[in-house]
C-alpha positions as CSV (number, residue, x, y, z in Angstrom):
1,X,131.2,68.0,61.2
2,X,130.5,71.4,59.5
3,X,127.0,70.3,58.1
4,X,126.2,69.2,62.0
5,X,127.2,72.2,63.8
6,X,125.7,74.2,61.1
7,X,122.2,72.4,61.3
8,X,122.4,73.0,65.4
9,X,123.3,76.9,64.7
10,X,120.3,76.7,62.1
11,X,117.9,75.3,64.4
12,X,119.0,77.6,67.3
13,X,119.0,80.6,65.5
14,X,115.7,80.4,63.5
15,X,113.7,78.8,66.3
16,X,112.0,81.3,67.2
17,X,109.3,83.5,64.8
18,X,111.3,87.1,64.5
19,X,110.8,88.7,60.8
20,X,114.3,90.2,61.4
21,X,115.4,86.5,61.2
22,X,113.7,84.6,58.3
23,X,115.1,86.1,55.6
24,X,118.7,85.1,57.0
25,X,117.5,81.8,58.1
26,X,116.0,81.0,54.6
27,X,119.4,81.7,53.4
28,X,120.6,79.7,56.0
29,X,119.0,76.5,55.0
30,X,120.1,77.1,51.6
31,X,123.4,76.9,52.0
32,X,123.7,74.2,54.2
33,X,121.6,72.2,51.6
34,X,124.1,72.8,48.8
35,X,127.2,72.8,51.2
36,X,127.5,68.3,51.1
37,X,129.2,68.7,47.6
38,X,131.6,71.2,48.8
39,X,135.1,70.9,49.5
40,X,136.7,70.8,53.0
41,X,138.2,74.1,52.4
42,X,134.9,75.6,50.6
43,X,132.8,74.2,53.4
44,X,134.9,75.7,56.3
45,X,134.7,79.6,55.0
46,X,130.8,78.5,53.8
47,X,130.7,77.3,58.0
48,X,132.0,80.7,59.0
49,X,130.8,83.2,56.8
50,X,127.2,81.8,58.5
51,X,128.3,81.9,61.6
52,X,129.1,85.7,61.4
53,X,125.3,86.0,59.6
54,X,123.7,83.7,62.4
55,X,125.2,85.8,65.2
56,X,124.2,89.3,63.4
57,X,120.9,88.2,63.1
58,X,120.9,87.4,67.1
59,X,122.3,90.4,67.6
60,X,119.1,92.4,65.9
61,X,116.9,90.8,68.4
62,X,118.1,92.1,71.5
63,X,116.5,95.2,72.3
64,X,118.2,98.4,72.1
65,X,118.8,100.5,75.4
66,X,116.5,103.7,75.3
67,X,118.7,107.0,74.8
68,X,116.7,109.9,76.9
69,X,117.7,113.5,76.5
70,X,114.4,115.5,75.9
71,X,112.6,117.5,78.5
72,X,109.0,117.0,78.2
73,X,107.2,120.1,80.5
74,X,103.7,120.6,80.9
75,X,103.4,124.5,79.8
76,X,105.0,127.0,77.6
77,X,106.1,129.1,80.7
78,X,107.6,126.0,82.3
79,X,109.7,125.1,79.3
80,X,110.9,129.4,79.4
81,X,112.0,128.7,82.7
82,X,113.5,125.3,81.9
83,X,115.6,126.3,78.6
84,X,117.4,129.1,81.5
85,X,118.2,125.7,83.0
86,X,119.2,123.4,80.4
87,X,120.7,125.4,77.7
88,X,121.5,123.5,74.5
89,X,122.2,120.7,76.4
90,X,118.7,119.0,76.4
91,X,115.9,119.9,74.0
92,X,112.6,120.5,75.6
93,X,109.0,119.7,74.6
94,X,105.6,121.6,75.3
95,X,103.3,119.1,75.9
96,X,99.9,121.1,76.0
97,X,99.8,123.7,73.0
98,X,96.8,125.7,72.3
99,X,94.6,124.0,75.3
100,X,93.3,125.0,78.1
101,X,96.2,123.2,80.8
102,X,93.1,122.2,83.1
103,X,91.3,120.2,81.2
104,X,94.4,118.9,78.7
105,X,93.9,115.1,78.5
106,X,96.8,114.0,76.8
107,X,97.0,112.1,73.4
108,X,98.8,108.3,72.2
109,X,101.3,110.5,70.9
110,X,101.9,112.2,74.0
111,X,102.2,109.2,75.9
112,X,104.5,107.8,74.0
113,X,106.8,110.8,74.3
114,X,106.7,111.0,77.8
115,X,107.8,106.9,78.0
116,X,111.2,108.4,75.8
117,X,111.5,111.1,77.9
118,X,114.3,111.9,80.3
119,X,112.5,113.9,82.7
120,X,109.0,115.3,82.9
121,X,108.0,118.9,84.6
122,X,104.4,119.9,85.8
123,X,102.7,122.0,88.1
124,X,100.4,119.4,89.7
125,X,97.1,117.7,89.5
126,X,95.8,121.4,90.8
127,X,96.8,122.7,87.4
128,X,96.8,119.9,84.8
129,X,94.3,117.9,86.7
130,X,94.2,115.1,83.9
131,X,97.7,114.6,83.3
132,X,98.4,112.5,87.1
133,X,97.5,109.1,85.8
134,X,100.3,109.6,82.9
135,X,102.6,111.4,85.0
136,X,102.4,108.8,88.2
137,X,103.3,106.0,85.3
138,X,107.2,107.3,85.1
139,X,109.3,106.8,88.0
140,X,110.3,108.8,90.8
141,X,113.5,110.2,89.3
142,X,111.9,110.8,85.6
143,X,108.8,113.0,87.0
144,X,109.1,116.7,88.7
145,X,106.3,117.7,90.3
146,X,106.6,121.7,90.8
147,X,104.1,122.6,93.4
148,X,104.3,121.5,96.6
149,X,108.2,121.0,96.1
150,X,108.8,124.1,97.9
151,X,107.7,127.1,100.1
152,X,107.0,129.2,97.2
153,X,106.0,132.9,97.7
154,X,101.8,133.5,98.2
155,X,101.7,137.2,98.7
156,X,98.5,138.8,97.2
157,X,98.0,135.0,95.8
158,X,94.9,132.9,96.5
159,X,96.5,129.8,98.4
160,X,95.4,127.7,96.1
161,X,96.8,129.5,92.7
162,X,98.8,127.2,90.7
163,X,99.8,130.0,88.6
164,X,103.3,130.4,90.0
165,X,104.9,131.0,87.2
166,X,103.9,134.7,87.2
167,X,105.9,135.9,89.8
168,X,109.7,135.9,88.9
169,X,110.8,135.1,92.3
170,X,108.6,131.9,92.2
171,X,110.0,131.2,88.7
172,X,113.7,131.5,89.8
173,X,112.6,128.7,93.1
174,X,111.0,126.3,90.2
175,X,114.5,126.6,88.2
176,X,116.3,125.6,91.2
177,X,114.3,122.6,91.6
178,X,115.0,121.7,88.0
179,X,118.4,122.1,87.9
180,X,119.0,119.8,91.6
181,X,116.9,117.4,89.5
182,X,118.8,117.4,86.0
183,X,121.9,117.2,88.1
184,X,120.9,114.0,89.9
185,X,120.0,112.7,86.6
186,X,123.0,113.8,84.9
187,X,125.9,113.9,87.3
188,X,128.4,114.7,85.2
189,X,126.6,118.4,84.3
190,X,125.5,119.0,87.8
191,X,127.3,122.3,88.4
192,X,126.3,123.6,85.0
193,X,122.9,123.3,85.6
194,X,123.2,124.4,89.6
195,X,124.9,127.7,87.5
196,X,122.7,128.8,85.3
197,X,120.3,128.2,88.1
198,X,121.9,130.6,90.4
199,X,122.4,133.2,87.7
200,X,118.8,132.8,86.6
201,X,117.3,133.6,90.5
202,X,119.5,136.9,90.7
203,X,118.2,137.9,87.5
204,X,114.3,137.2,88.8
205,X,115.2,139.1,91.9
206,X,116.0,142.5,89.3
207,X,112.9,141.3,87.3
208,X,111.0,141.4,90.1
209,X,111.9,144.4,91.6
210,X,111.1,145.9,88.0
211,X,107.7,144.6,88.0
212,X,106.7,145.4,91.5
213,X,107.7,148.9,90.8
214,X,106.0,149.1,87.3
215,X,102.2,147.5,89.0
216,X,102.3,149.5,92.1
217,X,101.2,153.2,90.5
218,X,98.2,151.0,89.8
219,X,97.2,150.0,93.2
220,X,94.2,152.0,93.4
221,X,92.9,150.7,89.7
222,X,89.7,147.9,90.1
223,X,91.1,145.1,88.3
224,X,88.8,142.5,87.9
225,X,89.7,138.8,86.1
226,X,88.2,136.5,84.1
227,X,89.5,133.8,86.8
228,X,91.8,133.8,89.5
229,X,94.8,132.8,88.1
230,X,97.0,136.6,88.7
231,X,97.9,137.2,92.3
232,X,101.4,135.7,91.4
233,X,101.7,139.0,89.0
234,X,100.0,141.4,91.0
235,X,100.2,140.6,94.5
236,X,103.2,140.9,95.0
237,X,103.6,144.5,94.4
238,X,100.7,145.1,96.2
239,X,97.8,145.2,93.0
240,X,94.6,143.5,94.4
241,X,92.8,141.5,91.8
242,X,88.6,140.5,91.9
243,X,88.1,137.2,90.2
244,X,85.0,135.9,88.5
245,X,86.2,132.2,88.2
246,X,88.4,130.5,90.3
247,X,92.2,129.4,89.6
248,X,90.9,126.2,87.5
249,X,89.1,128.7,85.5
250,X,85.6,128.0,86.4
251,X,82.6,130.0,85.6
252,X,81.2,133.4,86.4
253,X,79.1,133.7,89.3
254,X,76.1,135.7,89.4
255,X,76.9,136.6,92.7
256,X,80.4,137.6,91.7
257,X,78.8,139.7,89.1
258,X,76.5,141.8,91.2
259,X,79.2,142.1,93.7
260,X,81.2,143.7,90.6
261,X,78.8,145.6,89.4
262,X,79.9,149.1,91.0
263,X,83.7,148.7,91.2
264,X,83.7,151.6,89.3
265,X,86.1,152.5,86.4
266,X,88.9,149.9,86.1
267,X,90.2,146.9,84.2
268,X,88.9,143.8,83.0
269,X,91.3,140.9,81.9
270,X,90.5,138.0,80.0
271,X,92.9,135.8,78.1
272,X,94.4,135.7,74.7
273,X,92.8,135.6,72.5
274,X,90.4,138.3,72.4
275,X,86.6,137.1,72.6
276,X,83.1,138.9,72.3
277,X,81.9,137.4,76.0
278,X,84.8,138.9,78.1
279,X,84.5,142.1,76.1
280,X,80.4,142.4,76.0
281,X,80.6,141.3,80.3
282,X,83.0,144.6,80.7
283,X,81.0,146.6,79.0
284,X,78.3,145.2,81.5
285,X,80.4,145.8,84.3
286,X,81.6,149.6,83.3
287,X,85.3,147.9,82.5
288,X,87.6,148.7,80.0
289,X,88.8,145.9,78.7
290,X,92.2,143.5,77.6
291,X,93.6,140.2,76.7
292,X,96.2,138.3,78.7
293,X,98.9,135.8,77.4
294,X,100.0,134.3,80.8
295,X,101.1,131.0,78.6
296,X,103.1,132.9,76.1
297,X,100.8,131.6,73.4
298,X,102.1,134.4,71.4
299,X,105.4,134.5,72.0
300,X,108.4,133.9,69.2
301,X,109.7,130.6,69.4
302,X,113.1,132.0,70.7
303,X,111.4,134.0,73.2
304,X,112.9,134.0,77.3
305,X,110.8,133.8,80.4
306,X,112.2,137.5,80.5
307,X,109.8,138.2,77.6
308,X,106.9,136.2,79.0
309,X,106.6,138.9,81.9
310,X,107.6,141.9,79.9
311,X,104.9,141.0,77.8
312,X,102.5,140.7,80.1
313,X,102.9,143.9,81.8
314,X,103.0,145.2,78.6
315,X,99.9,144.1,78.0
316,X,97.7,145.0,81.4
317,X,99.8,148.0,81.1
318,X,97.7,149.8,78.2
319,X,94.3,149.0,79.9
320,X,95.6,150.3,83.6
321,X,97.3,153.3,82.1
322,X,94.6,154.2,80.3
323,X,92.8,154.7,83.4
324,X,94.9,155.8,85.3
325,X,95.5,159.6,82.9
326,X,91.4,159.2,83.2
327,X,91.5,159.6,86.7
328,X,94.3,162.1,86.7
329,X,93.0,164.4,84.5
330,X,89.6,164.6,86.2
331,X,91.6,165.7,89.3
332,X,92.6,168.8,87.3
């Protein structure tokens, strides 16, 4: 009786082709070959110590539920704002590192991670254009889709600037949106993350007000841009930026360039890092010019989003200030 059920166990167990299997079923068929000469005693523990193998090696096969607690974002900036968010609670990964986010098409590897991923954050096909396809492929609930989610602030802004991330009181909107979202998807830390959301938008709100106040003494300072990707910085306190490319960081047109050409003394900002085009076309233009790190490229890995814009207006800071003493001491 033990040989039978032990052939049928045999037969149902290593019917179908799994490596996990053969080894065990090999040993299998053993056994039950050498079990006839056994005694009834022998032959019962034989019957279920492969019983206990049979229903292991089952067991392998099924696959294993997929455990998802990493943040995959799109940006640097984006994963600043989400860490406010998350905390230690979730670990978050920058999917596009030392790219341009516009023309990022993203890797096996990268597909792969966002299949494991809990949930993952981008601006929008405006901003990481070649992204969608991957993106769309996640469900609903597992994808967060930044702009266009809400009625984020545009003042100073070209309409159609994706850059939202620059302005502190867009930033502090986008962590909202992240923390309704982590909350859905983990219920049982909902008001954590609906905190940390609320004390990060009354700490953009002083950040803000610090910036705004900071920019406007240079109101009066031709700034010109290597494309249009800073009205979320400056427009808001009231800084008008010239662009020679638009927000997907296009070209520089000729006719933006002659319309340029007699802005007068001012600011030209390119992006980190420094090159010898952007600094050769200020010369051009009569420009003084600096490098901008609106992705944080250079950030410490432990840095805040509070860093991000401190260092920015650090950065336009020693360009504007610069000619700002030139103009007051001509007054004298």
């Amino acid at each position: 009786m033990y040989i039978a059920s032990l052939r049928g166990l045999d037969e149902r167990a290593c019917s179908q082709s799994d490596w996990r299997r053969e080894a065990g079923c090999d040993y299998i068929a053993v056994l039950r070959r050498q079990m006839s000469p056994m005694s009834p005693s022998s032959r019962v523990f034989s019957f279920f110590a492969l019983l206990l193998l049979c229903l292991s090696l089952l067991a392998c096969g099924k696959p294993q539920p997929v455990e998802r607690t990493e943040l995959v974002v799109s940006v640097r900036p984006l994963a600043l704002i989400a860490r406010e968010i998350a905390g230690d609670n979730l670990p978050v990964h920058v999917l596009i590192q030392g790219a341009d986010p516009h023309h990022y098409a993203p890797s096996v590897s990268d597909r792969a991670r966002l299949e494991r991923s809990l949930l993952m954050i981008w601006l929008g096909p405006q901003m990481e254009g070649l992204l969608a396809g991957q993106v769309n492929s996640l469900s609903e609930e597992r994808q967060l889709q930044l702009l266009g989610a809400t009625e984020y602030e545009y003042q100073g802004a070209n309409a159609t600037d994706p850059h939202l991330w620059l302005r502190p009181r867009n930033a502090a909107l986008a962590g909202a949106l992240i923390a309704e979202r982590l909350a859905q998807l983990q219920p049982q830390q909902a008001e954590l993350y609906r905190s940390r959301a609320r004390d990060f938008s009354q700490s953009m709100a002083s950040l803000q007000k610090v910036l705004d106040r900071a920019l406007w003494a240079y109101r009066d300072v031709p700034i010109v841009v290597t494309h249009d990707a800073y009205g979320h910085f400056f427009g808001s306190a009231g800084v008008e930026t010239r662009a020679l490319g638009n927000s997907s960081g296009g070209g520089h047109g000729a006719r933006a360039m002659l319309d340029l050409s007699g802005v007068g003394r001012g600011c030209l900002f390119g992006e980190v890092p420094e090159n010898t085009r952007d600094r050769q076309l200020a010369e051009h233009l009569g420009l003084e010019y600096a490098a901008l790190d609106p992705l944080g490229e250079q950030l410490g890995p432990d840095a805040r989003y509070l860093d991000l814009i401190e260092s920015l207006l650090a950065q336009a800071r020693g360009c504007l200030s610069e000619i700002s003493d030139q103009a007051d001491q001509s007054e004298q």
